[in-house]
N, C-alpha and C positions, 0 to 999 in steps of 0.2 A: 257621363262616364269619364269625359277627359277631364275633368274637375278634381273628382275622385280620382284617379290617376295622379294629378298633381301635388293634389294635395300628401301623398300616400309620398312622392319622393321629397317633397317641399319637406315631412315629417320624417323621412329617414336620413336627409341629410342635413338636418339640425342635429339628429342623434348624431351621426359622423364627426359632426365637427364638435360639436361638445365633447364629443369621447377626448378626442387629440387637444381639447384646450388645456386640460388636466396633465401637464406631464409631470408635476409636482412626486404626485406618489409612486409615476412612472421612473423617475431619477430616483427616486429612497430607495424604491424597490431595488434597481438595477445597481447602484452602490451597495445596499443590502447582501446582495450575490456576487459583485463582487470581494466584498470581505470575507464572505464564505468561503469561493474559490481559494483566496489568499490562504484561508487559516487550514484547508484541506491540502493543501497544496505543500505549505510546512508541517504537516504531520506527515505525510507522504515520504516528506525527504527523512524528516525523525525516523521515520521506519525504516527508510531503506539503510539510513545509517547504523541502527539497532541491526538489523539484521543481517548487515556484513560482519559486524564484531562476535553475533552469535555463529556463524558460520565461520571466521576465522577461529574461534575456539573451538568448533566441533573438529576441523581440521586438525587442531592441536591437541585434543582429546583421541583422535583418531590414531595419529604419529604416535603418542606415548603409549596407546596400548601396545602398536605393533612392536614397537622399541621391547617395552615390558614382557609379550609374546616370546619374542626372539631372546632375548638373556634366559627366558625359563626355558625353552626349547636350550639352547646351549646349558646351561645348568642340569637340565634333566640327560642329555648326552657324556657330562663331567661324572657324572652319579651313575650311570649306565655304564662305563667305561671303569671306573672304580669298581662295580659292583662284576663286572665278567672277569676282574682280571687280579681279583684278590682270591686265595686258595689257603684252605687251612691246614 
């Protein structure tokens, strides 16, 4: 039984170390990921830059209509005022 035993770890830690002799595709890998990170990482920023510029125009989209709002509101009170105070 103690043979079998031995043997059973003598065989799981040749697999052990075999695993870890290999770090070859364990470094491709891990540079692999991080180039990923990298390029996720600048589209990330591409976004957020994109999307402050869309949001300072909706801003400015915003302003102009109130602007535009407000001249017709004062327009429609010029025509209002014209329109009570002319008599035939």
């Amino acid at each position: 039984m103690n043979k079998k035993l031995m043997m059973v770890a003598g065989v799981a830690m040749t697999a052990m170390l075999g695993g870890c002799a290999n770090t070859d595709a364990l470094e491709a890998s891990v540079a692999n990921l991080g180039n990923k990170v990298d390029q996720l990482s600048a589209e990330v920023s591409s976004l957020k830059a994109e999307q402050g510029k869309v949001s300072a125009d909706a801003k400015a989209a915003k302003a102009a209509a109130m602007d535009a709002q407000a001249e017709a509101k004062r327009a429609n009170d010029r025509i209002d005022n014209m329109a009570s105070s002319y008599k035939k």
